[in-house]
C-alpha positions in Angstrom: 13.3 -2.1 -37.6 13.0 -4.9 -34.8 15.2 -3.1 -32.3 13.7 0.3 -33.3 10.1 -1.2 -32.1 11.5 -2.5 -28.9 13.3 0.5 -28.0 9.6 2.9 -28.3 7.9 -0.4 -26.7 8.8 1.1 -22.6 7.5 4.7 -23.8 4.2 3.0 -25.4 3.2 1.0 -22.0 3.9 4.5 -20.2 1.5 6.9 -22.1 -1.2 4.5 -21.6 0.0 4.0 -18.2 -0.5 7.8 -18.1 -3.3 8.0 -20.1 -4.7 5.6 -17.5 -4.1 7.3 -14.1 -5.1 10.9 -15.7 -8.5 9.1 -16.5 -8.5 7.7 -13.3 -8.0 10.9 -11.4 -10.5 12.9 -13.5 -12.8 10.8 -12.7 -12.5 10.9 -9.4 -12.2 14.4 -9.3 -16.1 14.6 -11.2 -17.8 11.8 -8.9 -16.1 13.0 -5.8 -18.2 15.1 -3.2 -16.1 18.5 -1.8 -16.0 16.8 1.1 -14.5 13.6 0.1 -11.9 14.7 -1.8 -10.5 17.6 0.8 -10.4 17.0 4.2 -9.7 20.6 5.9 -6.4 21.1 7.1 -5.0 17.3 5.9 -5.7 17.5 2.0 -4.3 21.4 2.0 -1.2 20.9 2.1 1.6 23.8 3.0 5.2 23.1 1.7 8.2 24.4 2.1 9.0 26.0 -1.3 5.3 26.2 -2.4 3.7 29.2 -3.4 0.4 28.1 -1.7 2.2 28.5 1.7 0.3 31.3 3.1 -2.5 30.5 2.6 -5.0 31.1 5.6 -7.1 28.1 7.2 -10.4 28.9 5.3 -8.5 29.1 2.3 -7.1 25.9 2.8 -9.9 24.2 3.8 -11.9 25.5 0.6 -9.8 22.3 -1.5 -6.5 20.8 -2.9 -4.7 23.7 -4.8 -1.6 23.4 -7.3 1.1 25.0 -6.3 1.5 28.7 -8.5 4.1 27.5 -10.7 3.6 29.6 -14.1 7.5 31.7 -13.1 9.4 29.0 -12.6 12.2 27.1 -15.2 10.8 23.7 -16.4 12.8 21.7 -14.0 11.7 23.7 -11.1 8.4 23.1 -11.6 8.7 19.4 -12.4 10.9 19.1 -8.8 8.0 20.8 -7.0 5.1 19.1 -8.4 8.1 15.5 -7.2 7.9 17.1 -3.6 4.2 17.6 -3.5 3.0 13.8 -4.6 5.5 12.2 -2.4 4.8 14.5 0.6 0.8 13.4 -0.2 2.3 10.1 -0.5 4.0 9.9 3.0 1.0 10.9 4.4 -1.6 8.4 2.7 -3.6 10.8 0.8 -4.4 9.1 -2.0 -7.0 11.2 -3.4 -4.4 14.2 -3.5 -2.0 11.9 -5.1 -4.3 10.9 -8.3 -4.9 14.5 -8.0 -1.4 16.2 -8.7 0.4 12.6 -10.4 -0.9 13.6 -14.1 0.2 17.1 -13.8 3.7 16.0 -12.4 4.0 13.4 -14.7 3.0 15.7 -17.7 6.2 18.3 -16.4 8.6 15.9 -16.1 7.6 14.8 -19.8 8.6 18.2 -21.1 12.3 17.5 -19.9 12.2 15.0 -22.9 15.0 13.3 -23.4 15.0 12.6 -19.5 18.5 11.5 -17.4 18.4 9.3 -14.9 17.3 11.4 -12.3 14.6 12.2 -13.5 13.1 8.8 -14.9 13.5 8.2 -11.2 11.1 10.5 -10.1 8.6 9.5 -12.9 8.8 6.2 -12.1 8.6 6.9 -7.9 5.3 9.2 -9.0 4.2 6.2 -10.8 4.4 3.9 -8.2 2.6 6.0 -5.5 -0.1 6.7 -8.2 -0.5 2.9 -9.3 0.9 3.4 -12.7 3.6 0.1 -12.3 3.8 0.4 -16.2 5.0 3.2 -16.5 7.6 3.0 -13.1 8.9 -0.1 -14.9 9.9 1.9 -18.3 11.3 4.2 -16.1 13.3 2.0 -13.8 14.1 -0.7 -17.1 15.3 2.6 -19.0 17.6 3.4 -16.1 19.3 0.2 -15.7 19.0 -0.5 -19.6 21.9 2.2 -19.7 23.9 2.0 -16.3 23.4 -1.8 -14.8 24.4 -0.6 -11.9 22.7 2.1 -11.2 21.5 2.7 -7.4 18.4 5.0 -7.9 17.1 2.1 -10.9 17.7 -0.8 -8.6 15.8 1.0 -6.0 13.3 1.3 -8.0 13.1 -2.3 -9.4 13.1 -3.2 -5.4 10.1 -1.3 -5.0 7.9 -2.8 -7.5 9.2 -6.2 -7.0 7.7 -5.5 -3.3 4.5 -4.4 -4.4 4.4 -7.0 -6.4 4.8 -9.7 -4.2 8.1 -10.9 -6.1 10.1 -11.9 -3.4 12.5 -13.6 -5.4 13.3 -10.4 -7.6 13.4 -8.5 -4.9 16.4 -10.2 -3.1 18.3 -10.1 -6.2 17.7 -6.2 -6.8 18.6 -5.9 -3.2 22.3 -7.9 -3.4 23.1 -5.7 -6.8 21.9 -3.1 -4.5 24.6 -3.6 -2.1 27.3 -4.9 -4.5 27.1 -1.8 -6.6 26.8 0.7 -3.3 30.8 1.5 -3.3 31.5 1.8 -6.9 28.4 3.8 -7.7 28.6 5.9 -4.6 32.4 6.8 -5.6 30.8 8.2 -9.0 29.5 11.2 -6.6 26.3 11.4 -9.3 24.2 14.7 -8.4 20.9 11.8 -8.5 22.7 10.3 -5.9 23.3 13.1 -3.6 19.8 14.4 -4.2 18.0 11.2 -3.6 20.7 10.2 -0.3 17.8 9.1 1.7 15.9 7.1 -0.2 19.6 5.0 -1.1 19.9 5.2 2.6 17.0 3.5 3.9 16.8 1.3 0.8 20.6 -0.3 1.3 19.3 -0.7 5.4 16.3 -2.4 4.2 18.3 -4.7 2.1 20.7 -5.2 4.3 18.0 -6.5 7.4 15.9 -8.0 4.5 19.2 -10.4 3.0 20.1 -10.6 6.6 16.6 -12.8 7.5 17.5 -15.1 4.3 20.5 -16.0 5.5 
């Protein structure tokens, strides 16, 4: 009974995590003004892959739309709903991101029971929405089952950073790099999908361990 109570503990914290940020962006979606929440051209956002690409520049400039997802497998709507957030993400719009976060999050939680793969994207959403809770299941979940895995110490980097844990960090960062040639010999599809973000995050903690020393 013990172990089945800590095993639902990560997926507790998460839906209030979730419940949280959807309350969160609701709100801000009442209070906001039309003009605070969309700015023109920047908060209407044309992606590659998106059904809203054609839209014309009135259009556009009318608000944020979702993407027209209703055709598409559950999967396929989950990875374009990713795309969107971290593309609003890159670009610091964080209105846009509170915006689209619950809806992502709710379509990777129809995947239920989730892979790796795609508890990394949860928890990347939840990190760029605020929701640490609920990118700490994720990323805990991940390494819970493969210690080793790159994409969940990534992950674990990445909130250690926002959270000013230095000291975590560097030790997410040297399992980073002790793990990079047995993992990347695995050829994992998560792996291949996500190449950048492994990328810059083995360079990072490369230079970072680099300073220490």
């Amino acid at each position: 009974m013990r172990e089945s109570k800590s095993n639902a503990l990560p997926w507790v914290v998460a839906a209030l995590a979730f419940l949280a940020l959807f309350a969160m962006a609701a709100g801000r979606g009442f209070n906001a003004r039309p003009s605070s929440t969309v700015d023109g051209s920047q908060n209407a956002l044309p992606q590659a892959g998106l059904d809203d690409r054609n839209l014309g520049s009135d259009e556009q400039a009318s608000g944020v739309r979702a993407p027209d997802i209703s055709n598409l497998s559950p999967q396929e709507r989950a990875d374009r709903l990713y795309n969107r957030v971290m593309l609003l993400a890159s670009q610091g719009k964080v209105d846009s991101v509170l915006f689209f976060a619950p809806m992502a999050l709710t379509a990777y939680q129809m995947l239920a029971p989730l892979n790796a793969d795609q508890r990394y994207d949860m928890g990347r959403i939840g990190e760029v929405a605020g929701a640490i809770p609920l990118a700490k299941a994720q990323a805990d979940t991940i390494l819970r089952e493969n210690p080793n895995h790159l994409l969940g110490l990534i992950l674990e980097a990445r909130l250690a950073t926002l959270a000013g844990d230095s000291t975590g960090l560097h030790s997410y960062e040297r399992r980073l790099i002790a793990a990079e040639k047995t993992e990347a010999n695995q050829k994992r599809d998560e792996y291949l999908r996500h190449q950048d973000d492994i990328a810059n995050a083995l360079q990072q903690a490369r230079k970072s361990l680099g300073k220490k020393s």
